[in-house]
N, C-alpha and C positions, 0 to 999 in steps of 0.2 A: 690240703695238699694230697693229693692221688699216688695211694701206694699200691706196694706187690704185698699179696699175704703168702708167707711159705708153707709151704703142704708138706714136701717134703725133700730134704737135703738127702743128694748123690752121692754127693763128693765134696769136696771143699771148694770144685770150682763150676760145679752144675749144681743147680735146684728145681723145682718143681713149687709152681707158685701160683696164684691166682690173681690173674689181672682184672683191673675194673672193665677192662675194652676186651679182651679177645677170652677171659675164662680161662683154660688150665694151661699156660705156659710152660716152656722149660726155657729155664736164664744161663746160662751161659757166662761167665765171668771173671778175671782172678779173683778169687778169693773169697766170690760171692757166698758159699757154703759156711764157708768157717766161721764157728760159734753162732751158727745159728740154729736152731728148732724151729719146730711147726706152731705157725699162727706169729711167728714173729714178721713183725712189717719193715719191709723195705719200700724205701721212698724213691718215687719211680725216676726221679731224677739222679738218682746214685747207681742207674741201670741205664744208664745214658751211653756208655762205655762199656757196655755186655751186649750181651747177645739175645734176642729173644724168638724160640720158634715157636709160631703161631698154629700151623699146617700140624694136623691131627696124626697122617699117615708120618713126616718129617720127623715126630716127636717120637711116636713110638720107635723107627727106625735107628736113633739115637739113643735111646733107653737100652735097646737092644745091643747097639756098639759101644757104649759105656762099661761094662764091665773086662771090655776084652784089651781094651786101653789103656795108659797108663796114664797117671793120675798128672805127672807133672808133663805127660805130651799133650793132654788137651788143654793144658794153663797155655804152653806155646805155641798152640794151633790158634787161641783164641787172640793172642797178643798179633802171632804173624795176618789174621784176619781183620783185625782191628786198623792194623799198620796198613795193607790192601783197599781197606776202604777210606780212609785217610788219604790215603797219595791220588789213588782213581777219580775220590770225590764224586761217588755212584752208588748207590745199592747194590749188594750183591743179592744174585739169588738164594736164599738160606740154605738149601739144597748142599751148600758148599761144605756148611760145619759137617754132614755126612758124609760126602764124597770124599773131602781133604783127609778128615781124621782118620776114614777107613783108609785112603789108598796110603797115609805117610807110613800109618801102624804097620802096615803089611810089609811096605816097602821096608821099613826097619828090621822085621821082621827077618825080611831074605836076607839084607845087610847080614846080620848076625848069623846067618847060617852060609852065608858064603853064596849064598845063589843070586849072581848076577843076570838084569833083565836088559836085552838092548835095546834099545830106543830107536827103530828105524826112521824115523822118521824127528831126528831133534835138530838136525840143520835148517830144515825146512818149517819149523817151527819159531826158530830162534829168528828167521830172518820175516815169516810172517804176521807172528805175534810177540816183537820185539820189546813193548813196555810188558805186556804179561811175563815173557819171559827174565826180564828186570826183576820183577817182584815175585819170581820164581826162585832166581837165584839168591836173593834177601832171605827170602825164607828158608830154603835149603841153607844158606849161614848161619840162620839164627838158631836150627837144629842143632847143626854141628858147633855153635859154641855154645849151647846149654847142655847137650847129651852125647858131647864127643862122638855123634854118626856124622859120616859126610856121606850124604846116601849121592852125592856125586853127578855127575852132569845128565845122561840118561833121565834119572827122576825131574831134573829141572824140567824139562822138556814135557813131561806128564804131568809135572804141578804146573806147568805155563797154559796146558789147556784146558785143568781142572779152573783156572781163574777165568781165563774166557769164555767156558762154559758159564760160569758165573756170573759173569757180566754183561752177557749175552741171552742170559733164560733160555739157551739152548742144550739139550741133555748133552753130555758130554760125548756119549756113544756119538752123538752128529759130529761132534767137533774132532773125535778121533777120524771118523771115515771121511770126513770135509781133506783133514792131513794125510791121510792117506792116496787119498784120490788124486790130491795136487804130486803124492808122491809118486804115482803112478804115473798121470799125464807126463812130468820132467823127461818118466824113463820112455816112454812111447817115444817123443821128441828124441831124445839120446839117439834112440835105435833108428830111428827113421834117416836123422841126419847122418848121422855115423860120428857125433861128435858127442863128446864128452865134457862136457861145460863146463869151466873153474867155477867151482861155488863161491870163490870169494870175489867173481866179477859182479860188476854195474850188471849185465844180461843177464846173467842170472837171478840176481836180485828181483830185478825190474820182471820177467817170469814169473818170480811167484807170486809177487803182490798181484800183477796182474789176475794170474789165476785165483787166487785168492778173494780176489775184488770179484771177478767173472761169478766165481761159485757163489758169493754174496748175491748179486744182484738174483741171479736164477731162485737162491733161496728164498727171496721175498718176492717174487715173482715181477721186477723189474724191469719194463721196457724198454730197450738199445735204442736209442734212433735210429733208423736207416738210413745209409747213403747209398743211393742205389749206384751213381755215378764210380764211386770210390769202390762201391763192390767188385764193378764190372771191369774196374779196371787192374785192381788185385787180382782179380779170376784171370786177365789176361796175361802182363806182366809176368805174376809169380804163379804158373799154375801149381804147381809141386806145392809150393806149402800154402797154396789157399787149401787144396786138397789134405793136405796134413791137420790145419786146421779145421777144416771141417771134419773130419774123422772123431778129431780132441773133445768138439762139442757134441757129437752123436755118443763120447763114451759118457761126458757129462749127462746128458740125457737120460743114458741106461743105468748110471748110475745111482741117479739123483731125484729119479721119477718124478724128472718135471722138466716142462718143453724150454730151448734156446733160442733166443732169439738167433736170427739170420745174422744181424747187427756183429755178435760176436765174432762170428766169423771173418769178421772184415781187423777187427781191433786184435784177432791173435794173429792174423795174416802177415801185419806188419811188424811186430815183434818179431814171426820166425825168420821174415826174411833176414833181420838183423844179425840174428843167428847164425843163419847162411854164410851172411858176408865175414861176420868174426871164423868163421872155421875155414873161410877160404883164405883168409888173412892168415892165417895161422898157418 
């Protein structure tokens, strides 16, 4: 049977270990540490429910955030990742035991000093990464009932995109300015129409996935089909917000240093008219 040898113990819930397949690990686990010394073997089967980083640069970044930590918020960071990959039924990118553990620690940290961070941007997150945000919110619970923080709705919103970042192998800085830029695009729209969109409408909703979805497709550089028929007749019908729309995709563009398809242009076209007609209904 195929074990870990331990090198050397963290913590009671990190080790440093030698694996047969990847060489100098760090495990990650409840309880994995405790009562253990070096050169005692752990059977890799009882690391089945841990955590293992492989990535050279990953480990040391961890060894590094370990000390600054608290002993029983990485047992909970490793249970609420456990629980994340269990529901998702996905790989995360490990990347995440650093990113999560640093941003909750900090996050906790302000908690206790009083210094509150706002979340521009957590409507617009909660409605475009709604199961992230799900297992955002679990885990901001599980903090507050094992360490009486409720680091509060704001963080949910920052742990929602620390997970898609995760699940997506995209660095999170993407994932922030992907939500940002959709936050942007919303208020362009506002200001153009002169309307003020209820967030908790169907239109608005249907907005962001779209945009959402738009900045996807451009991300992996996805081809729109074109309808040229359907274009020419948006240009004609709705000039004002094909014009609007195209505007949206030229910031995408500058944004996102990467070309739009035409295609799009036609698929936000009809969205804003919709827009239009709710604000004249109004």
């Amino acid at each position: 049977m195929s074990s870990l040898q331990v090198s050397k113990v963290l913590n009671n819930n990190v080790i440093i270990g030698i694996h047969p397949d990847y060489q100098e690990v760090v495990v990650i686990g409840k309880g994995i540490g405790f009562n253990r010394k070096s050169r005692d073997q752990i059977s890799l089967d009882a690391v089945e429910k841990m955590f293992i980083l492989t990535n050279q640069d990953e480990q040391e970044q961890y060894k590094q955030l370990l000390p600054q930590v608290d002993e029983k918020l990485i047992e909970i960071i490793g249970e609420v990742i456990h629980d994340i990959e269990g529901q998702v039924n996905a790989p995360l990118n490990q990347h995440i035991h650093i990113a999560l553990t640093d941003h909750i620690a900090f996050a906790m940290k302000r908690k206790e000093q009083g210094i509150t961070i706002h979340n521009p941007f957590l409507y617009e997150t909660k409605e475009i990464y709604p199961e992230e945000y799900k297992l955002a919110e679990s885990a901001v619970r599980k903090i507050r009932d094992k360490l009486n923080i409720d680091l509060g709705s704001d963080e949910i919103g920052f742990i929602a995109l620390h997970i898609y970042s995760a699940l997506t192998n995209q660095h999170i800085s993407q994932v922030k300015e992907h939500s940002q830029l959709i936050s942007d695009l919303v208020q362009v729209v506002e200001q153009t129409l002169d309307y003020k969109i209820p967030t908790d409408s169907l239109d608005y909703s249907r907005l962001l996935t779209h945009l959402r979805f738009a900045l996807e497709r451009i991300r992996r550089g996805e081809k729109v089909q074109e309808m040229h028929k359907l274009d020419k007749l948006l240009n004609a019908e709705y000039p004002e917000m094909y014009m609007l729309a195209w505007k949206l995709t030229k910031i995408m563009e500058n944004r996102l240093h990467q070309p739009v398809y035409p295609a799009e242009v036609s698929y936000l076209t009809m969205h804003l008219q919709r827009l239009q007609q709710r604000k004249e209904e109004s």
